[in-house]
Every structure is written in C-alpha cells, then in structure tokens.
PQR file of N, CA, C, O and H, with PARSE charges and radii, in Angstrom:
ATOM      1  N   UNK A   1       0.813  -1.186   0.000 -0.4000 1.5000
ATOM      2  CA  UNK A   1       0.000   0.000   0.000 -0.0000 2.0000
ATOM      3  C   UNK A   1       0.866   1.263   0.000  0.5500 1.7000
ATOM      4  O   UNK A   1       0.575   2.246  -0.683 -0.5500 1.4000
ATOM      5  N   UNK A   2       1.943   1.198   0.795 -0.4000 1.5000
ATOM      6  CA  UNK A   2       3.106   2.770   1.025 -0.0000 2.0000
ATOM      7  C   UNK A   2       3.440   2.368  -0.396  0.5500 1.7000
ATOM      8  O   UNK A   2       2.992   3.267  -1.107 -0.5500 1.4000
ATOM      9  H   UNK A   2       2.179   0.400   1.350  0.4000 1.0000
ATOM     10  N   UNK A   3       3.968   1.519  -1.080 -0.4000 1.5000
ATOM     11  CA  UNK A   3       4.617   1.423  -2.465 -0.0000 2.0000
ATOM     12  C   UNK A   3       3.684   2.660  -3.731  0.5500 1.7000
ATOM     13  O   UNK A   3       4.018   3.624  -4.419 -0.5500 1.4000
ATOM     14  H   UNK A   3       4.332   0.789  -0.502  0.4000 1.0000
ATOM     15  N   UNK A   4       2.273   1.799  -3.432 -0.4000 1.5000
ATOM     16  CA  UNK A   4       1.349   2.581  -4.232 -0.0000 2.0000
ATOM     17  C   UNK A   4       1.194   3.887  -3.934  0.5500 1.7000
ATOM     18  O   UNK A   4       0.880   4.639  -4.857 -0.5500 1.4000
ATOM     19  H   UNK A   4       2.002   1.015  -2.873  0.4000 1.0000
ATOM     20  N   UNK A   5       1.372   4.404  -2.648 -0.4000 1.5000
ATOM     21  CA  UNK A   5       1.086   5.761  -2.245 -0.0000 2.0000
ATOM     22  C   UNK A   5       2.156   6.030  -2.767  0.5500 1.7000
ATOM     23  O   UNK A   5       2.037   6.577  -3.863 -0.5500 1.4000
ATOM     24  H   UNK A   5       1.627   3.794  -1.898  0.4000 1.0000
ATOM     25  N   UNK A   6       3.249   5.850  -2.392 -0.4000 1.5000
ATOM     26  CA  UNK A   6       4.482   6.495  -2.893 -0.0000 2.0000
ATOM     27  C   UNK A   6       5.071   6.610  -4.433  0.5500 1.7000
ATOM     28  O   UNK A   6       5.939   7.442  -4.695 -0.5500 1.4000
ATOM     29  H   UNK A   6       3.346   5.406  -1.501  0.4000 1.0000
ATOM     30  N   UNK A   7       4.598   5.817  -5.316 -0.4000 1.5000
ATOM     31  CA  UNK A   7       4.645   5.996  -6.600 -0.0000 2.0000
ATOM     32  C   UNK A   7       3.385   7.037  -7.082  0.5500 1.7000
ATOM     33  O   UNK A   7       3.792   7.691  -8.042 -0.5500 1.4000
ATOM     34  H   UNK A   7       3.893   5.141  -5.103  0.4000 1.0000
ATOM     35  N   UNK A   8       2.294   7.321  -6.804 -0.4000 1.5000
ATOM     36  CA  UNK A   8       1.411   8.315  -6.858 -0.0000 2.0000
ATOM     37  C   UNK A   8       1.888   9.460  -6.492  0.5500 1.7000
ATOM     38  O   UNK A   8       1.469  10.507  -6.986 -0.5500 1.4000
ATOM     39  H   UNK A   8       1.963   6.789  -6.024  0.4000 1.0000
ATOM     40  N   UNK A   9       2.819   9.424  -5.590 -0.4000 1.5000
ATOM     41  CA  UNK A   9       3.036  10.638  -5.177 -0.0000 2.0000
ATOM     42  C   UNK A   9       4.618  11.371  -6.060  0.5500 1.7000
ATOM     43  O   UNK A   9       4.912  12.565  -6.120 -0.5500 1.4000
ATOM     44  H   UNK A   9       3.160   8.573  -5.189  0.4000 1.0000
ATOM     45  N   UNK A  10       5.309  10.323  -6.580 -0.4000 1.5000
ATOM     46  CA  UNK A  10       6.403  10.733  -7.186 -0.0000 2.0000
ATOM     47  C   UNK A  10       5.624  11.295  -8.458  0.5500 1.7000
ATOM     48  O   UNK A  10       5.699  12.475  -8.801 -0.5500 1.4000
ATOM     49  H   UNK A  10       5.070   9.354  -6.531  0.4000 1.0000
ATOM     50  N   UNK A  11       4.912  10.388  -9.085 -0.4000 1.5000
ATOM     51  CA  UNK A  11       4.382  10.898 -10.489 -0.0000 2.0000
ATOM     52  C   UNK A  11       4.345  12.452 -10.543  0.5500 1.7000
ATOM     53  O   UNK A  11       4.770  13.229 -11.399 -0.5500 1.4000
ATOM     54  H   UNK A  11       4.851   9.429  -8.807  0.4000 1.0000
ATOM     55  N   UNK A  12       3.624  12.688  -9.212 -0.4000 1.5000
ATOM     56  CA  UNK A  12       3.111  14.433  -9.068 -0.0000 2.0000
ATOM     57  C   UNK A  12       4.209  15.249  -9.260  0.5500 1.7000
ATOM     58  O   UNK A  12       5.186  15.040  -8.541 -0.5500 1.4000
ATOM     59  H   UNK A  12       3.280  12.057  -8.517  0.4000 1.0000
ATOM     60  N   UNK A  13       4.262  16.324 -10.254 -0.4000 1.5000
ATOM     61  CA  UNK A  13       5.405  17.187 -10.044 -0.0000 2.0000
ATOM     62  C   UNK A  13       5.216  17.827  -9.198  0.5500 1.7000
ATOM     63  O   UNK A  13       4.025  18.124  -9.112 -0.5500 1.4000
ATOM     64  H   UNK A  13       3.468  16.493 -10.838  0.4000 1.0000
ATOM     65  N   UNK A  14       6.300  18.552  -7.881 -0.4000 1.5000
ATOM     66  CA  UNK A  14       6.193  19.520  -6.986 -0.0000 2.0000
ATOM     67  C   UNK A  14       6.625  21.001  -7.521  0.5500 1.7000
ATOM     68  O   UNK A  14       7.655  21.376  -8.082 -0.5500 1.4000
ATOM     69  H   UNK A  14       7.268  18.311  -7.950  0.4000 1.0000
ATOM     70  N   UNK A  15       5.238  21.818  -7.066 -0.4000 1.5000
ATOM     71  CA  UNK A  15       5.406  23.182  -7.176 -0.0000 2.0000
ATOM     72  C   UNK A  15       6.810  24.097  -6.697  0.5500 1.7000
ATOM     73  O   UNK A  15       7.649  23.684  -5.896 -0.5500 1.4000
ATOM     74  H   UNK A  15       4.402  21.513  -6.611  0.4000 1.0000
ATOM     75  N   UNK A  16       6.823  24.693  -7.007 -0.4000 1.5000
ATOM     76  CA  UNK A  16       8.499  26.015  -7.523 -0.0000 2.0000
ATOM     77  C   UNK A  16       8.380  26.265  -6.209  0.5500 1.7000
ATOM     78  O   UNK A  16       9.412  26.173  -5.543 -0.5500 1.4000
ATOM     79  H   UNK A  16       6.141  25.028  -7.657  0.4000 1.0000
ATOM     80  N   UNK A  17       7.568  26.503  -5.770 -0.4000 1.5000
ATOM     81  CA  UNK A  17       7.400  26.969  -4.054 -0.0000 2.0000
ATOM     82  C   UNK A  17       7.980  25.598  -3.112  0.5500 1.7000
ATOM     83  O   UNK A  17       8.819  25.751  -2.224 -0.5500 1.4000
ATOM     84  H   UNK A  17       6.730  26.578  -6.311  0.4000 1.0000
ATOM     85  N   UNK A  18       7.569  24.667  -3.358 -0.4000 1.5000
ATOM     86  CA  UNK A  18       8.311  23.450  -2.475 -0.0000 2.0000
ATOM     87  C   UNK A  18       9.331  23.265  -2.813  0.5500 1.7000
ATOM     88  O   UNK A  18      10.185  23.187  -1.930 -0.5500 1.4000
ATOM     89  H   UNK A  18       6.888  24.543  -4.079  0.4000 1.0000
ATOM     90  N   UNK A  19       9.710  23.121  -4.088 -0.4000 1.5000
ATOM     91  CA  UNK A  19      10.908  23.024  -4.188 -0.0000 2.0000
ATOM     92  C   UNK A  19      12.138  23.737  -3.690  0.5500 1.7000
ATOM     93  O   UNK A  19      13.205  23.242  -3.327 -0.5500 1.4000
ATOM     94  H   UNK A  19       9.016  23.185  -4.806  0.4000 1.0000
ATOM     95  N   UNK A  20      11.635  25.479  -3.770 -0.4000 1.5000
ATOM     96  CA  UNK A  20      12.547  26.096  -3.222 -0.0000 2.0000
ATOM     97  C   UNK A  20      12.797  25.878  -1.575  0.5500 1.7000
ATOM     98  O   UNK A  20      13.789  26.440  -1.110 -0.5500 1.4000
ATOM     99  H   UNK A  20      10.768  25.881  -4.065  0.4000 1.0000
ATOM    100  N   UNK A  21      12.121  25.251  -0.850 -0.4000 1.5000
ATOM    101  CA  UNK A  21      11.299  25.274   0.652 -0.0000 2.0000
ATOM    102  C   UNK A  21      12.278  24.284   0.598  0.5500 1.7000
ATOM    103  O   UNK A  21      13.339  24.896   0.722 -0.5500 1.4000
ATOM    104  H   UNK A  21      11.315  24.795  -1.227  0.4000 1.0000
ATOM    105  N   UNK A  22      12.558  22.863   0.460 -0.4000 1.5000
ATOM    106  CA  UNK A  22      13.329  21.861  -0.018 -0.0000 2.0000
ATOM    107  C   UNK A  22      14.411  22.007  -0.167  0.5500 1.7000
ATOM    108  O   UNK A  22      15.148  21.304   0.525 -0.5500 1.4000
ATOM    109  H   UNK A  22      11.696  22.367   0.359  0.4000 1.0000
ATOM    110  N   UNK A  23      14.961  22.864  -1.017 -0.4000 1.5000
ATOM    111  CA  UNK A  23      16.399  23.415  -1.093 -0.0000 2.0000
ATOM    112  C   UNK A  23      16.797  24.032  -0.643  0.5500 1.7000
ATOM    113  O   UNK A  23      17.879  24.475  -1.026 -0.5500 1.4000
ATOM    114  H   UNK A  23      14.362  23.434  -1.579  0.4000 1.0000
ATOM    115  N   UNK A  24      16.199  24.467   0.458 -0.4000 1.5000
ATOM    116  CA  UNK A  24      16.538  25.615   1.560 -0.0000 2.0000
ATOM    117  C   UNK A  24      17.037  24.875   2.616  0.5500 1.7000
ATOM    118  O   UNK A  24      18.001  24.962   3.376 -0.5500 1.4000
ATOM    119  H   UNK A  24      15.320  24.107   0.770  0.4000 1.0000
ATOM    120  N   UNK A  25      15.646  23.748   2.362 -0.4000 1.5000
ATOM    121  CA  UNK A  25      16.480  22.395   4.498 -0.0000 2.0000
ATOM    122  C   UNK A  25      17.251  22.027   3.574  0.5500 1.7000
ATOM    123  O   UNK A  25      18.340  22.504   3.892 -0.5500 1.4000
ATOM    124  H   UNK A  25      14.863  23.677   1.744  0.4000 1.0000
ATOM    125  N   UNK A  26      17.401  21.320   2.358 -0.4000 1.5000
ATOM    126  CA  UNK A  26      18.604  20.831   2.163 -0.0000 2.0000
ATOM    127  C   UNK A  26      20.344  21.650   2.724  0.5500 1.7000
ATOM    128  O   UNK A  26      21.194  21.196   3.490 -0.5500 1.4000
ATOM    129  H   UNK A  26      16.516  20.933   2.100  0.4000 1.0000
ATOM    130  N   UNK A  27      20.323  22.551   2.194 -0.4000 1.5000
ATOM    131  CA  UNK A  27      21.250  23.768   2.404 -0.0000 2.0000
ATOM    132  C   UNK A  27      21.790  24.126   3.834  0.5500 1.7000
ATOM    133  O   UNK A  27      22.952  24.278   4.213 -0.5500 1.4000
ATOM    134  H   UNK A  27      19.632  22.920   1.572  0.4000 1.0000
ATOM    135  N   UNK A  28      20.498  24.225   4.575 -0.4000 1.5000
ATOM    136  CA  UNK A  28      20.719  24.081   6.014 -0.0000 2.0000
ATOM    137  C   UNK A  28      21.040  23.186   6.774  0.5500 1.7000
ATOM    138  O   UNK A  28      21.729  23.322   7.785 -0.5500 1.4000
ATOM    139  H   UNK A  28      19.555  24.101   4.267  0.4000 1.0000
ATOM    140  N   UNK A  29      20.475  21.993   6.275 -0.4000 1.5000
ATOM    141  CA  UNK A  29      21.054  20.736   6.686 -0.0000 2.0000
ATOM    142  C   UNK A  29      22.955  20.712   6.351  0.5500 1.7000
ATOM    143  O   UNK A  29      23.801  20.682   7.245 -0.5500 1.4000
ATOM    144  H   UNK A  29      19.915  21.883   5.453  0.4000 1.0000
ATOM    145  N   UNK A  30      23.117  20.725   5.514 -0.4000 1.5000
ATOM    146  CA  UNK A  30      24.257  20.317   4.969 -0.0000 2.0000
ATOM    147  C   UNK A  30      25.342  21.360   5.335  0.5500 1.7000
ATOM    148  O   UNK A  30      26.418  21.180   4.765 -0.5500 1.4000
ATOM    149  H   UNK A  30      22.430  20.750   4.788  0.4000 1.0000
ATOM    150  N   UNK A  31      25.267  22.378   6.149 -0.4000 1.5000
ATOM    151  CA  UNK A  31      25.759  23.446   6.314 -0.0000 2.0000
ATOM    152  C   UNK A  31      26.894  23.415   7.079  0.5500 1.7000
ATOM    153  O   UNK A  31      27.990  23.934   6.864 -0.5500 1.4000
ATOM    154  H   UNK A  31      24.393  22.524   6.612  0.4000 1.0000
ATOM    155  N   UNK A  32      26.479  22.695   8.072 -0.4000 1.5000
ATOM    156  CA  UNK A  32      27.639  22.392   9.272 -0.0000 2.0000
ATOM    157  C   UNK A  32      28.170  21.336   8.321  0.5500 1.7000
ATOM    158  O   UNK A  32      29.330  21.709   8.142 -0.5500 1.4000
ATOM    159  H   UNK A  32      25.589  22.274   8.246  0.4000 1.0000
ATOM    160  N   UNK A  33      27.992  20.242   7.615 -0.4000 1.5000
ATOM    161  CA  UNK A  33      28.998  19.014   7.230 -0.0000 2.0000
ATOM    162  C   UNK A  33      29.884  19.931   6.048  0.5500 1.7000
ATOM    163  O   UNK A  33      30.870  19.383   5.556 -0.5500 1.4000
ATOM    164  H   UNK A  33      27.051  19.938   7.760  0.4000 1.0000
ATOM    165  N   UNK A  34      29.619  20.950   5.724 -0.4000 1.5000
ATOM    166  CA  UNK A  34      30.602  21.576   4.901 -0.0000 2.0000
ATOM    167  C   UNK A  34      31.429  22.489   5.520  0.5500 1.7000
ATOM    168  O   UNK A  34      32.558  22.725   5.091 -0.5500 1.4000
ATOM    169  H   UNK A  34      28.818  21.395   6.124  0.4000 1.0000
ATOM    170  N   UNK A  35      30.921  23.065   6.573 -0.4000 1.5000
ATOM    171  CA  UNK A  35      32.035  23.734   7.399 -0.0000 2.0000
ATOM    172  C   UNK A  35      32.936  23.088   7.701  0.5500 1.7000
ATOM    173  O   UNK A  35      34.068  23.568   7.664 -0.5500 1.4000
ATOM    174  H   UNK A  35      30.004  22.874   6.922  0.4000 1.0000
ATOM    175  N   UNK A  36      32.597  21.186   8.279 -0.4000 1.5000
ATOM    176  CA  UNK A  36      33.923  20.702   8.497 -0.0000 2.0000
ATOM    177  C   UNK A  36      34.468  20.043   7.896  0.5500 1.7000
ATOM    178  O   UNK A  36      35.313  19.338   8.448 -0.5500 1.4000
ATOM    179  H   UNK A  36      31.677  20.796   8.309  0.4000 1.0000
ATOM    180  N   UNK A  37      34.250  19.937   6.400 -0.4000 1.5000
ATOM    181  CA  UNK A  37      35.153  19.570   5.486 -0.0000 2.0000
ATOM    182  C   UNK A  37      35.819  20.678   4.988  0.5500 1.7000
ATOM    183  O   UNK A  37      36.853  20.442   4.363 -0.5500 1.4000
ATOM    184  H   UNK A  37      33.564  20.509   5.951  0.4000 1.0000
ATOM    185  N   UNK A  38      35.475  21.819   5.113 -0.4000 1.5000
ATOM    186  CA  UNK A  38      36.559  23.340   4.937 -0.0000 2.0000
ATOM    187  C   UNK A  38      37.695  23.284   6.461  0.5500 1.7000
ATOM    188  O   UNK A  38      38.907  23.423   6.296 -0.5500 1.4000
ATOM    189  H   UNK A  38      34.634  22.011   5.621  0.4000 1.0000
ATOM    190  N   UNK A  39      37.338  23.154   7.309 -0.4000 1.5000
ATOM    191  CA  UNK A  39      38.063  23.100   8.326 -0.0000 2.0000
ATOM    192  C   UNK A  39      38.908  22.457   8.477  0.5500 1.7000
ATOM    193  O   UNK A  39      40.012  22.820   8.882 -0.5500 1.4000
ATOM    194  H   UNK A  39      36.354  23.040   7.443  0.4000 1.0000
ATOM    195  N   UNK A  40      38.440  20.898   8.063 -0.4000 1.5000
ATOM    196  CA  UNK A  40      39.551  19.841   8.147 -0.0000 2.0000
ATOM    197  C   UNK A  40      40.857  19.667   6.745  0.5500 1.7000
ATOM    198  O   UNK A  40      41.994  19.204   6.649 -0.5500 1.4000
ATOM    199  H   UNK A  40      37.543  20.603   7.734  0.4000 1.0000
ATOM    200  N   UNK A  41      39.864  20.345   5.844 -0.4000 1.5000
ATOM    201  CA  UNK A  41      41.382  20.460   4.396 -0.0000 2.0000
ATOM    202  C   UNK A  41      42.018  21.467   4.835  0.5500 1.7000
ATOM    203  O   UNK A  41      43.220  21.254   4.988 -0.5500 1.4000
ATOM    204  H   UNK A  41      38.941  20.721   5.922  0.4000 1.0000
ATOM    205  N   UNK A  42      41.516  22.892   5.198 -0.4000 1.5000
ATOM    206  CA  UNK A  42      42.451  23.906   5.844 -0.0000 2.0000
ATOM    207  C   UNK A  42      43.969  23.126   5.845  0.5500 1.7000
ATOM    208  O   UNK A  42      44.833  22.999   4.977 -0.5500 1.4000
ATOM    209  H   UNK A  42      40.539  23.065   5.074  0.4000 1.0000
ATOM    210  N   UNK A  43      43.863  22.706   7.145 -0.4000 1.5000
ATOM    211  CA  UNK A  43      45.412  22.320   7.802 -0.0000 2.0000
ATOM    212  C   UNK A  43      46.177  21.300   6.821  0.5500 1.7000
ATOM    213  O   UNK A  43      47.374  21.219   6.549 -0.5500 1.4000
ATOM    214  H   UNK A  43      43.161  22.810   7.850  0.4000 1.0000
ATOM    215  N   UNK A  44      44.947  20.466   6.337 -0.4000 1.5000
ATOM    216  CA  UNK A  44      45.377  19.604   4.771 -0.0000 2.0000
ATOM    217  C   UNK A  44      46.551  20.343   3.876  0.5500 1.7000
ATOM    218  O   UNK A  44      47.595  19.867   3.431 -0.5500 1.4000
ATOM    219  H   UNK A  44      43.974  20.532   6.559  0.4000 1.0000
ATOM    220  N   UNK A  45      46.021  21.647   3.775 -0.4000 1.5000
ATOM    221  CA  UNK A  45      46.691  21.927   2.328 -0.0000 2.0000
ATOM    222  C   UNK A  45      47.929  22.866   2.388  0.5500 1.7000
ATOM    223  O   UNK A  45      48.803  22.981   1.528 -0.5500 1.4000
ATOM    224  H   UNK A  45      45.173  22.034   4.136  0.4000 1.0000
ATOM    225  N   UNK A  46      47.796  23.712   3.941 -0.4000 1.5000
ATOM    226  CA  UNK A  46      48.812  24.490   4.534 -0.0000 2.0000
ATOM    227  C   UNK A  46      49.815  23.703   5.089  0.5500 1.7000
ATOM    228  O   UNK A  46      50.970  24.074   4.881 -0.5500 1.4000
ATOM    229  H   UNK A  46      47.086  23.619   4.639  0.4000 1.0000
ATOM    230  N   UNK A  47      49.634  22.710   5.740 -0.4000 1.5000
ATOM    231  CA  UNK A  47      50.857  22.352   5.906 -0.0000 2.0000
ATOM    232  C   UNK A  47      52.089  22.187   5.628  0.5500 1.7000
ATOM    233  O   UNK A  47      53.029  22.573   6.323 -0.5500 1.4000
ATOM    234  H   UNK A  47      48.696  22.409   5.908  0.4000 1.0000
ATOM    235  N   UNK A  48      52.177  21.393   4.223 -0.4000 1.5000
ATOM    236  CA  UNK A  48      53.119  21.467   2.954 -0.0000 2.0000
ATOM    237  C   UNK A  48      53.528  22.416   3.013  0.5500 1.7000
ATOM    238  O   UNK A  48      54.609  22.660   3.549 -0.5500 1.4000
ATOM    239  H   UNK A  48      51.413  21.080   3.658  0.4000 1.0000
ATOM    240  N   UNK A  49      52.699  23.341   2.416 -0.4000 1.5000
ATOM    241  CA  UNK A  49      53.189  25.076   2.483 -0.0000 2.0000
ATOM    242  C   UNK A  49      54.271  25.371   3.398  0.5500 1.7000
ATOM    243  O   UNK A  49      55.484  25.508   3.243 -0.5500 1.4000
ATOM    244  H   UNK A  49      51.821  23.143   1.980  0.4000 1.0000
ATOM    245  N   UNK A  50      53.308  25.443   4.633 -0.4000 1.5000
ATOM    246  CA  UNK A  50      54.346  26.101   5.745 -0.0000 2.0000
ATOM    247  C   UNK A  50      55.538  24.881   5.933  0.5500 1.7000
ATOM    248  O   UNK A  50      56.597  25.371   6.326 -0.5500 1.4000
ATOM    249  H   UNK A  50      52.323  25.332   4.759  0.4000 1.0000
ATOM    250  N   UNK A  51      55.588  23.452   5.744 -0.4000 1.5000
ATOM    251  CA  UNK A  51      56.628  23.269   6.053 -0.0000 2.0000
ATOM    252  C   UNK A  51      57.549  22.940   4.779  0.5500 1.7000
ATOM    253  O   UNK A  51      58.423  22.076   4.715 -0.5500 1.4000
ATOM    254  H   UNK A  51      54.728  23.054   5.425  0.4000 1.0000
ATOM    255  N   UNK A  52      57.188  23.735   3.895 -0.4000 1.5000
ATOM    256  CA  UNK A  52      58.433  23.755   2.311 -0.0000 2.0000
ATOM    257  C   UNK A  52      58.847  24.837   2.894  0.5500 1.7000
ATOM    258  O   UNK A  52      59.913  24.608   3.465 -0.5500 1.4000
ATOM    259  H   UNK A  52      56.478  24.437   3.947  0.4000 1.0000
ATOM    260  N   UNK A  53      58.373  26.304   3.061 -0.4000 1.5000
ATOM    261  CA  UNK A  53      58.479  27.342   3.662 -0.0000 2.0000
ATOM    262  C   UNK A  53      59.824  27.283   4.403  0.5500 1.7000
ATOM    263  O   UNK A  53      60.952  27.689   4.124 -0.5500 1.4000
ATOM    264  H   UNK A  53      57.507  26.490   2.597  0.4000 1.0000
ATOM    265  N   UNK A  54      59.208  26.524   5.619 -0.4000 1.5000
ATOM    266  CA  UNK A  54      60.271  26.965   6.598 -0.0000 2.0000
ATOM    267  C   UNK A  54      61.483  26.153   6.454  0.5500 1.7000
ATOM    268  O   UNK A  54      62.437  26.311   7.216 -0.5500 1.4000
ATOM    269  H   UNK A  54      58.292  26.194   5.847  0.4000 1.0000
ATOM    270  N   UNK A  55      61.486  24.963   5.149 -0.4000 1.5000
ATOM    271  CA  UNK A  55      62.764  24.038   4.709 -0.0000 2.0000
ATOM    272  C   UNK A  55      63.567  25.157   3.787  0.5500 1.7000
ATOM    273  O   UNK A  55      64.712  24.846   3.458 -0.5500 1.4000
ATOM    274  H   UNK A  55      60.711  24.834   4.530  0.4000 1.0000
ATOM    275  N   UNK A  56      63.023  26.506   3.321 -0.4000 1.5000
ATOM    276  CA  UNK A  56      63.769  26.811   2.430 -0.0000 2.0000
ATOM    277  C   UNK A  56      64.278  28.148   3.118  0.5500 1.7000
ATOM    278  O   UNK A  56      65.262  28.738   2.673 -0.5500 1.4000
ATOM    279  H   UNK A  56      62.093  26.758   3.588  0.4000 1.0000
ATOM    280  N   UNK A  57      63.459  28.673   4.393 -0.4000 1.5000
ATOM    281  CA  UNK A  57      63.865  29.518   4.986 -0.0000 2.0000
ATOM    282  C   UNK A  57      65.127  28.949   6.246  0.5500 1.7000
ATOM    283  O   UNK A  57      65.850  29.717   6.881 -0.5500 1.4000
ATOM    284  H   UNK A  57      62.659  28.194   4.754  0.4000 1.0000
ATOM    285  N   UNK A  58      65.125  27.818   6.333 -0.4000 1.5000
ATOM    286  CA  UNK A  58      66.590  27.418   7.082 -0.0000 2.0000
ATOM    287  C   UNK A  58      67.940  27.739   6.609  0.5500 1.7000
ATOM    288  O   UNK A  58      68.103  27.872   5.396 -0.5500 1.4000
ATOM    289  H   UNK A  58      64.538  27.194   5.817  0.4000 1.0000
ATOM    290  N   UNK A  59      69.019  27.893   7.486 -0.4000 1.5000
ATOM    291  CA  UNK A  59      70.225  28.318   7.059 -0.0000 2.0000
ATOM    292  C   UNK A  59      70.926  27.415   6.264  0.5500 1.7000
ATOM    293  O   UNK A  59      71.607  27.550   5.247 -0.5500 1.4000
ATOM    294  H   UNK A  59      68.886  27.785   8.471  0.4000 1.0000
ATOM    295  N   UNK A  60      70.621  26.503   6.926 -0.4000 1.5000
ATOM    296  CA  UNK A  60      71.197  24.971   6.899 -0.0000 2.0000
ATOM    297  C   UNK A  60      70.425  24.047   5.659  0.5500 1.7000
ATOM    298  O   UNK A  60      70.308  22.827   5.546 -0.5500 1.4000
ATOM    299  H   UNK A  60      70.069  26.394   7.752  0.4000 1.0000
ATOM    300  N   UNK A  61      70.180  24.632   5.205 -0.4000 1.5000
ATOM    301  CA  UNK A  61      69.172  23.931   4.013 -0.0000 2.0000
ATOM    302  C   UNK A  61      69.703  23.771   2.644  0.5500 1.7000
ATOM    303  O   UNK A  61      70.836  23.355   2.886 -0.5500 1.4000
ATOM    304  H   UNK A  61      70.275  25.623   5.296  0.4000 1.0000
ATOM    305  N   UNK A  62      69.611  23.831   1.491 -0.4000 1.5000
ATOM    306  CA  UNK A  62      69.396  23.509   0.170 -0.0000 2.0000
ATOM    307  C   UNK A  62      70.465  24.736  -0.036  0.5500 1.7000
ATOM    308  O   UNK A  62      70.923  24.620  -1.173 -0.5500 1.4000
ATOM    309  H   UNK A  62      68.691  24.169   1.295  0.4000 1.0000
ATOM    310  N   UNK A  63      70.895  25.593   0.471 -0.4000 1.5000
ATOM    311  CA  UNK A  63      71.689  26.798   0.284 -0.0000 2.0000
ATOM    312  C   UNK A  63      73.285  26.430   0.214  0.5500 1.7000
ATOM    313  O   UNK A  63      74.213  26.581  -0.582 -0.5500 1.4000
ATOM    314  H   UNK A  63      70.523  25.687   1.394  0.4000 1.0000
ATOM    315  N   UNK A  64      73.007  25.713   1.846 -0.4000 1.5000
ATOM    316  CA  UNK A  64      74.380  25.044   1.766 -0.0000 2.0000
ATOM    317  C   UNK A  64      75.237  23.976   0.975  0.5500 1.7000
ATOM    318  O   UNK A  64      76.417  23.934   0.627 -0.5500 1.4000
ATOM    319  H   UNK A  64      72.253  25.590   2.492  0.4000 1.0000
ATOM    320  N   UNK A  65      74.100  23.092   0.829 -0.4000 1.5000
ATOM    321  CA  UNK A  65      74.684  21.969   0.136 -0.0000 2.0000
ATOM    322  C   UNK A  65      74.548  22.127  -1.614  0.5500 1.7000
ATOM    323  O   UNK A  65      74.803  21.285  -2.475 -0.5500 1.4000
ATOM    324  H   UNK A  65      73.141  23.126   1.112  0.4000 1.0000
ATOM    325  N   UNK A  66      74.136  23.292  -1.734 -0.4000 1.5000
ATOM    326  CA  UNK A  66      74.482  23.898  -3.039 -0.0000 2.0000
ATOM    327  C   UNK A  66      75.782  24.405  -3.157  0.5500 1.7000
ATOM    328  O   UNK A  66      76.447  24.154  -4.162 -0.5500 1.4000
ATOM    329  H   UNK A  66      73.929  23.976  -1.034  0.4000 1.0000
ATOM    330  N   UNK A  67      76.203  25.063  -2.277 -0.4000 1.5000
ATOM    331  CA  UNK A  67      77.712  25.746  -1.880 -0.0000 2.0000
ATOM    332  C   UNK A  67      78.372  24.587  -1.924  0.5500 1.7000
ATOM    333  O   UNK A  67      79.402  24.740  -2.581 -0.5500 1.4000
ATOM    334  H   UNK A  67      75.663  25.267  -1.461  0.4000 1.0000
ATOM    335  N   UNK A  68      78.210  23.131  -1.392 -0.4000 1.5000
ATOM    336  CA  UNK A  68      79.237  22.484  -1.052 -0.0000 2.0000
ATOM    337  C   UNK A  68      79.517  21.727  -2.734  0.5500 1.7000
ATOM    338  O   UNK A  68      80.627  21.519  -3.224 -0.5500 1.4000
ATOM    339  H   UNK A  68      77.373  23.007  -0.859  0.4000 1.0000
ATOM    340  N   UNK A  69      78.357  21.460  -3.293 -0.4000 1.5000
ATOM    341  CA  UNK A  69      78.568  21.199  -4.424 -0.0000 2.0000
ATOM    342  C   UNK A  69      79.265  21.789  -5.468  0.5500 1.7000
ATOM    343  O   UNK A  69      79.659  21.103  -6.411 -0.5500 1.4000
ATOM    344  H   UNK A  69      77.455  21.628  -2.895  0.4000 1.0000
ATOM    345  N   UNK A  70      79.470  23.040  -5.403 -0.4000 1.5000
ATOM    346  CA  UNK A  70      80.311  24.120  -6.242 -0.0000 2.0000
ATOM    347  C   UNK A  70      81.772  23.732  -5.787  0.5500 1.7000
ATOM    348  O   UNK A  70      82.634  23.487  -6.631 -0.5500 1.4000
ATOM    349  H   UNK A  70      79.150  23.596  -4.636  0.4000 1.0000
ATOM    350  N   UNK A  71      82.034  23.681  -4.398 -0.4000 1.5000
ATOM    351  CA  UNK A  71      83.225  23.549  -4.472 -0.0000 2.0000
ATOM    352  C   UNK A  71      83.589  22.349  -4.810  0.5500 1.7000
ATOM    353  O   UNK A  71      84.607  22.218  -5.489 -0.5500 1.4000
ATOM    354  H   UNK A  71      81.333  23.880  -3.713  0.4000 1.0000
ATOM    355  N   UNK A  72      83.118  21.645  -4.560 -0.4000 1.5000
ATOM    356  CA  UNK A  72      83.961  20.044  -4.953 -0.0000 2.0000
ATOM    357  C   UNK A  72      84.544  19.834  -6.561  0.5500 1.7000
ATOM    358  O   UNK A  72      85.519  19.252  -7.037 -0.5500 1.4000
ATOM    359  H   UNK A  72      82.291  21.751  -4.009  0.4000 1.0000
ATOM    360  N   UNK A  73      83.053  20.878  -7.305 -0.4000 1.5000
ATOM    361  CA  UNK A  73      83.814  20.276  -8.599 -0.0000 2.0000
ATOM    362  C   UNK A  73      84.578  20.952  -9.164  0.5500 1.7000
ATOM    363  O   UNK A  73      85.171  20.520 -10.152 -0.5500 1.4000
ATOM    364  H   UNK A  73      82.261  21.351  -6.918  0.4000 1.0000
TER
END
C-alpha cells in the first residue's frame, strides 16, 4: 500500500514553491557538514606550504649543500 502511495506521489510534479522550501532544508542541513570539510582540508593543504616554507627559509638547508657542491667540482 506505502509502495502505491508512494509511486502516486512521485508521479506528481512539486510546485516552484516546495521546491525552493526543499532546497533551503537541504542547504541548512548540509551546512555544518561543509564547514567541516573546509576546516579539516584547511590544515590539509597548509601544511606542505608552511613546512616547504620553513625548509627553504633554514640556514642549513638547500643553500648550503648547493655551496658544497660548487666547491667540490
């Protein structure tokens, strides 16, 4: 019987007004699960960053052993 109700009821197209009403809880619903997938790539994608950053801002880094390579050859 829910089968039959529920195929009767899909057939029906829903009015511009529900729909928008619909895409509104959708939106709201989903609001917080997108905040914390922005939150959690944040630190995802900076990290790298900041730690290439601070590998190239060392003294002791890629600077030196460029120097040491010049002299040897």
């Amino acid at each position: 019987m829910f089968k039959t109700i529920e195929i009767e009821v899909l057939k029906q197209r829903p009015s511009p007004a529900l729909q928008l009403e619909f895409a509104q809880h959708d939106f709201e619903r989903l609001k917080s699960f997108c905040l914390l997938i922005y939150i959690a790539i944040i630190p995802l994608v900076t990290h790298p960053l900041i730690k290439g950053l601070s590998m190239d801002l060392q003294p002791s880094g890629a600077i030196l052993t460029g120097l040491a390579f010049h002299t040897r050859a």
